[in-house]
C-alpha positions, 0 to 999 in steps of 0.5 A: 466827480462830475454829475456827467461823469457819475453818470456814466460811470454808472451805465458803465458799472450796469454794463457789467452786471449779469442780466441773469437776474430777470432771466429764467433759471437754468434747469439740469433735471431732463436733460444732460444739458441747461435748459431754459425757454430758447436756451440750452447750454451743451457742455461736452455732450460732444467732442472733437473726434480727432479727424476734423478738429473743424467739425464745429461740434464740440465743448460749450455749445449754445442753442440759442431759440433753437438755432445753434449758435456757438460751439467749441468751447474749450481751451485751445492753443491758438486764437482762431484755430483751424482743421488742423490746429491740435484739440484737447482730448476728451478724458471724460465728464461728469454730470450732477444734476442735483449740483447743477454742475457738469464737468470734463476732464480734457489733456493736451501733451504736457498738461490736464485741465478741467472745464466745468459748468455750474449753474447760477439761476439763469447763467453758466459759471464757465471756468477752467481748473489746473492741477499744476500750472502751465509749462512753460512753453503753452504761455501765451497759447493756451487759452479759453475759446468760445466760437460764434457762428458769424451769419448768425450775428451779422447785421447785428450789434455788440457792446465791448465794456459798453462800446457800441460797434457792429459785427462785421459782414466781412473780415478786414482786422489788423493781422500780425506777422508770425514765425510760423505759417497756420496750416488753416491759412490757405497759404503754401508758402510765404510768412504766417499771420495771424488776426489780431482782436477786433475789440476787447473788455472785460465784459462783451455783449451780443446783440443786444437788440435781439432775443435770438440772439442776445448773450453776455459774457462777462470775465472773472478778471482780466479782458476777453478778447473777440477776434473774426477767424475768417481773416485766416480762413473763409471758414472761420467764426467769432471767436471770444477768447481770454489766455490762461495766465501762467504760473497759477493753477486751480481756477485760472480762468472764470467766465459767466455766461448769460443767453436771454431766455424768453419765458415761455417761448416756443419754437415755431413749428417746422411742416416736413413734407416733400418740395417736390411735391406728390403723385396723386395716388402716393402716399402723402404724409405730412410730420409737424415737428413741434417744441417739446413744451407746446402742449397746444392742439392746433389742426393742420390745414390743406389749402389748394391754390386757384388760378385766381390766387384763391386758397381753398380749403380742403378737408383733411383728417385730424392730425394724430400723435405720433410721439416724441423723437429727439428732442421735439414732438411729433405730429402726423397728417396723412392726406393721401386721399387727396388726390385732385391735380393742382397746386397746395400749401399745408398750414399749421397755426400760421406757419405755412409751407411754400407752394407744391404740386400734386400731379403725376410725372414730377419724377420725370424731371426731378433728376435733371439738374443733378444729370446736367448740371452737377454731375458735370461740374465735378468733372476733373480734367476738363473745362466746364462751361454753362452758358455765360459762366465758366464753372472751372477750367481744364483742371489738374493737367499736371497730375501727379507726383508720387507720394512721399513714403510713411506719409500720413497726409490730409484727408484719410490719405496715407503712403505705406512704407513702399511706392509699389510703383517704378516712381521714386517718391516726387517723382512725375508719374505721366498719364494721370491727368485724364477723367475722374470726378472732383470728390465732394466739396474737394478737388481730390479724386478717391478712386473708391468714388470713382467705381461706385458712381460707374457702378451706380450710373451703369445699374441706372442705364442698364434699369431705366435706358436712360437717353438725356443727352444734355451735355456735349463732352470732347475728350480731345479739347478737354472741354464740356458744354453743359446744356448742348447736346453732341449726340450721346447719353450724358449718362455713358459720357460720364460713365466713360469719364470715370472709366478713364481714370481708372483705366489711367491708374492701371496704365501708369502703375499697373494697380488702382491706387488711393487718389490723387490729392493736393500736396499741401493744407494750402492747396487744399482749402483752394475754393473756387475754379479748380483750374487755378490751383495750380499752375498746369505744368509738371514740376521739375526740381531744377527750376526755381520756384515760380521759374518756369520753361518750355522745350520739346517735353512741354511745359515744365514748372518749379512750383511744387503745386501737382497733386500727389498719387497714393499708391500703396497696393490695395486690393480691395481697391482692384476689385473695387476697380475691376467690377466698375471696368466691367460695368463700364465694358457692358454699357459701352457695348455696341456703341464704342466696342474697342472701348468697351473691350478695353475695359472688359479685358483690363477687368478680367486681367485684374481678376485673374491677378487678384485670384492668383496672389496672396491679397494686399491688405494696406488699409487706411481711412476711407481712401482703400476700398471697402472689407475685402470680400465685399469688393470681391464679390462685386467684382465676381458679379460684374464680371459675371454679368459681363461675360456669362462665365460660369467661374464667376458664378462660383465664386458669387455663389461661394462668397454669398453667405458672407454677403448675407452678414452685410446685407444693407450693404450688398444687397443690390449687388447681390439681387443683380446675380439672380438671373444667373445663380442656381435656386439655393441662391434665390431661396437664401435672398428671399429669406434675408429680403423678409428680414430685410422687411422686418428690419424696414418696418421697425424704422417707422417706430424708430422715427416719424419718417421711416428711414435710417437716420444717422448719428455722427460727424457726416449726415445720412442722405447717403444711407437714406438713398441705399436704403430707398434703392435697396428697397426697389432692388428687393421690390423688383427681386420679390414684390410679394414679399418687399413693398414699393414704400422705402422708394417713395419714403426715401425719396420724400426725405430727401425732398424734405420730409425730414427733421430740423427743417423742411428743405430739400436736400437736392439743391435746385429741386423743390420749391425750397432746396438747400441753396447755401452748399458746401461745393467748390463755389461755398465761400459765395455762399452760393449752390451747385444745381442737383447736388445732394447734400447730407442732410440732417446732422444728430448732435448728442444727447438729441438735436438735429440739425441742418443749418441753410445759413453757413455752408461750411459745415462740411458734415450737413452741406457738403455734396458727395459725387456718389449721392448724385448718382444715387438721386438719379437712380433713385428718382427713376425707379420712382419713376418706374413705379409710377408708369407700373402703376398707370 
């Protein structure tokens, strides 16, 4: 051999060598995971739930100084699975510290395996174990998978068996035909393809060049592969993945994992404070979220801003401890003796926020964006435009078939055993295609959506006379104009937007039904301008596919593209539906009262339905109201404040001890009926409303920022907005007993006083807001101004995240049309608290 080639035979055997040798060792005594400085390895703490097998939050995770970087280790059946591609389902672990070893115990139909972890000073020893050996149909599909946030390794490089090559910014690989279509793909029809590997070795390595992000994994035998997802879906990641050979079992696969470990580092304090800004006589606390290990005592500073540029200090009290929350330290400064006008940064150690004002009237226009701009976009049925841009065209003008039957569909979706309607299943049910919302980062309309933000914008309207009129809407033209005004409150125009809907529901079937939802898995990955999902003709059986014709009935289509209507009869739902209607009836009142009327009479007919038949109980999901005597009890107030009528008030006041049970829930609905209930009623209120504030109080305990933080698949914003307008309804109710604090506490967290980051919540407001979302427009990476998203997602055992860099991650980023409504509401009632206090 060549001195040449000895040599590169030799760079080529150090290539595979573990780089573990050097690294700190993994440590597995304080947490149930490996630890060392900017590395954990998370090895089952969470599993696929079953919904959403995309959640991205599952198996062998890495957090990678301090960003999660790879998750869902764990053998899956294909390369590059989808949401609805199957997920082995978690049987159980085991965690031994002293062995430094954790194991899960996983199955699939047909076989059971194990994933273990063991420690090896600074690596993992990643293997999968079969009691018996593959069936034979799982050959060539069962495989072990290890999946890699791509916006983490773009621009970056990695090394195949030592092959230098980049990470590419977009997906362009081989792809290969296949005899079956991947649900994921984005196609309704046409042949499958899958991507074919993008380079293999035995040993691959990432980003070599960076710390943050350097990993090596290297096979026991045989290749890995490393395939781009996102050649089957804008949503897919890297995935590394090596197949489970058949015929053997025991230890069939072994991979070693190494993440560069940096001695001692720490990771960068995060300032959590709101973008917006404060009111100079608000309370103004400032969290520092610190690594756990940084034992450093630094002082915070305030810095204001001159005209000239100058930053001048301002004297700040010295920080206090306030303990450990999760995984990191906390440490609290409370400036709300600062109350000079101007505009302020806080530093800590170098790490300096972004610029925000201490002044009065910041709540006047926080709300804007979310009133002009988001609130519109989700409206379905029309076209929205803005200026220059078009958001999307008149969508969904061919709405809907009736839903087939015992149909478990997408998305919490399911048809009973019965239509409940006249309509055969396929069949066209006319007069659907009216009002409604777009429902979150979809293009489905859930009528459970649709009532509680009517309800939430005529409690807004009816509170705070809320008269912006921004936005010019024209039913007839199904069309929108943002940022012109036609002469009516945006406000009732959304309101009257949502009634539509429902009031179409009970035209066309005479019941409120689930929603109206994309036919197919293709349908619903659309993103983009929710127009050109389909093609806006009713389809007709006797055409051919993609045929279309035109006669004196329309335009008709072969293309099987209209949404589907969900009818199995629930009556949680009319409730539901009736309490919006009579909400409706009373903001429209003297300014269209034919309209008004209209809902007000559809309203009492549901209820004189409802109370005379035995309830429909048909649950399923999220999709079929809320408890049943939830929903009635909101109706019976709605009506009650509608009409004045006194049978109402006896059933509010009938059903109130159950709402007590449920008081985080109900008592906004419950405050409503004051003025109208006997004394019993507003003593046995203002008991709960002092257990309400015991309750309250405990949450700045519970965490540094004294709000409900939620664990699980979905964020919280949702509960921190019902926990801020809670607290002004029970403020208003009994200021002697509830203090205005939850408003302003709520309202800072979603402005980023927060953990994980300090970004707010609300894209658009605050000088740094979440500006890659989960809305209909994710896949460019971009926002919807005034959109709410989730916010702060806890991945057990402890680490909280909001990720600024993947929109996908549907369970931190993705707005919900409800939360919009809240943040209006909420911001107003800021609002009022301010002018209260002048």
């Amino acid at each position: 051999m060549s001195r040449r080639h000895m040599l590169l035979a030799a760079l080529i055997g150090a290539a595979v060598v573990p780089a573990s040798a050097q690294e700190a060792p993994l440590r597995l005594d304080r947490a149930d995971y490996f630890e060392a400085p900017g590395v954990n390895w998370l090895i089952f703490s969470n599993v696929n739930e079953g919904l959403f097998a995309d959640a991205k939050i599952s198996g062998v995770e890495l957090i990678h100084q301090g960003i999660r970087t790879a998750t869902n280790g764990d053998v899956r059946l294909a390369a590059t699975p989808g949401q609805w591609d199957p997920a082995g389902q978690f049987v159980s672990r085991r965690v031994d510290k002293a062995a430094g070893v954790i194991e899960a115990a996983m199955r699939y139909p047909g076989f059971t395996y194990t994933v273990r972890a063991e420690r090896r000073g600074g690596s993992i020893a990643l293997s999968v174990w079969l009691d018996r050996p593959l069936p034979d149909d799982m050959v060539g599909k069962a495989g072990l998978n290890l999946e890699f946030v791509p916006a983490a390794y773009w621009h970056r490089s990695y090394l195949a068996d030592g092959r230098p090559a980049l990470f590419p910014r977009h997906p362009a690989d081989a792809m290969q035909l296949t005899a079956e279509r991947n649900p994921a793909s984005g196609r309704s029809d046409g042949p499958g393809a899958e991507p074919l590997p993008f380079a293999t070795g035995r040993q691959l390595v990432f980003s070599p060049e960076d710390p943050a992000r350097h990993v090596t994994i290297t096979a026991g035998e045989g290749n890995l592969s490393l395939f781009d997802g996102r050649n089957q879906a804008d949503n897919g990641w890297y995935v590394v993945r090596q197949l489970i050979p058949g015929g053997r079992s025991g230890k069939v696969i072994e991979w070693t994992l190494d993440a560069k470990s940096v001695p001692g580092w720490l990771r960068p304090p995060v300032i959590a404070h709101s973008q917006l800004g404060y009111l100079p006589g608000a309370r103004k606390i400032a969290t520092i979220e610190l690594d756990r290990d940084d034992k450093r005592q630094l002082r915070p500073s305030l810095l204001r801003v001159e005209a000239s540029g100058k930053l001048v200090p301002v004297q700040l009290p010295a920080a206090r401890e306030w303990g450990r929350y999760l995984r990191y330290r906390y440490l609290q400064v409370d400036f709300s003796g600062v109350k000079t006008p101007g505009t302020y940064l806080l530093d800590y150690g170098g790490t300096r926020t972004a610029p925000f004002p201490i002044a009065s009237g910041l709540f006047d226009r926080a709300w804007h964006q979310t009133n002009d701009v988001y609130l519109p976009v989700a409206m379905d049925h029309v076209a929205v435009n803005e200026a220059y841009r078009v958001w999307h065209g008149d969508s969904h003008r061919d709405d809907a078939r009736q839903a087939p039957l015992n149909h478990e569909h997408i998305d919490l979706y399911r048809q009973g055993p019965t239509t409940d309607t006249k309509f055969k299943p396929g069949e066209h049910i006319p007069g659907l295609a009216v009002g409604g919302w777009l429902d979150a980062g979809d293009f489905d309309i859930r009528t459970q959506t649709q009532y509680q933000v009517i309800r939430q914008l005529v409690d807004a309207w009816e509170l705070f006379a809320i008269d912006r009129d921004t936005v010019a809407v024209d039913w007839d033209a199904r069309k929108v104009d943002l940022h012109v005004p036609d002469g009516t409150p945006d406000i009732l125009q959304q309101i009257r937007h949502g009634s539509l809907q429902l009031l179409a529901q009970y035209d066309a079937v005479g019941h409120a039904i689930h929603g109206i939802v994309e036919p197919d898995v293709g349908q619903y990955t659309h993103l983009g301008d929710a127009a050109s999902k389909t093609d806006g003709l009713i389809y007709d059986p006797s055409l051919k596919p993609y045929e279309r014709a035109y006669d004196s009935r329309g335009g008709r289509s072969g293309t099987p593209d209209d949404r589907w209507a969900f009818t199995s009869r629930a009556t949680a739902l009319d409730y539901g539906s009736a309490a919006a209607l009579a909400a409706a009836s009373r903001a429209w009142r003297g300014r269209d009262d034919a309209f008004a009327r209209r809902c007000l009479n559809r309203a009492q007919r549901i209820w004189e339905l409802e109370q005379a038949r035995p309830p429909a109980t048909f649950r399923h999901g999220n999709t079929t109201g809320g408890p049943l005597d939830v929903e009635e009890f909101g109706a019976a107030v709605e009506l009650l404040l509608a009409t004045g009528d006194r049978r109402y008030a006896a059933r509010v006041e009938a059903l109130a001890p159950a709402m007590l049970k449920r008081f985080g829930f109900t008592a906004q609905t419950m405050v409503k009926a004051l003025p109208h209930m006997p004394s019993a009623y507003r003593a046995m209120l203002e008991a709960a409303a002092r257990d309400w504030t015991v309750q309250a109080d405990a949450m700045r305990k519970a965490n540094p920022f004294g709000v409900p933080i939620t664990e699980g698949s979905w964020a919280g914003s949702g509960a921190v907005l019902g926990f801020g307008l809670t607290g002004y309804a029970l403020h208003r109710a009994f200021p002697e007993i509830v203090d205005a604090g939850p408003v302003m506490r709520a309202l800072d967290f979603l402005h980023g006083h927060h953990p994980a980051s300090d970004r707010s919540l609300v894209s658009g407001v605050g000088a740094v807001s979440k500006e890659v979302a989960y809305g209909s427009n994710r896949a460019d990476f971009s926002f919807i101004p005034g959109g709410v998203v989730p916010g702060i997602l806890v991945l057990k055992p402890d680490y909280p995240e909001s990720r600024d860099d993947w929109p996908f991650f549907w369970g931190q980023n993705e707005y919900v049309v409800p939360e919009g409504a809240m943040y209006i509401a909420l911001a107003h009632a800021a609002r009022q608290l301010e002018r209260a206090a002048r």
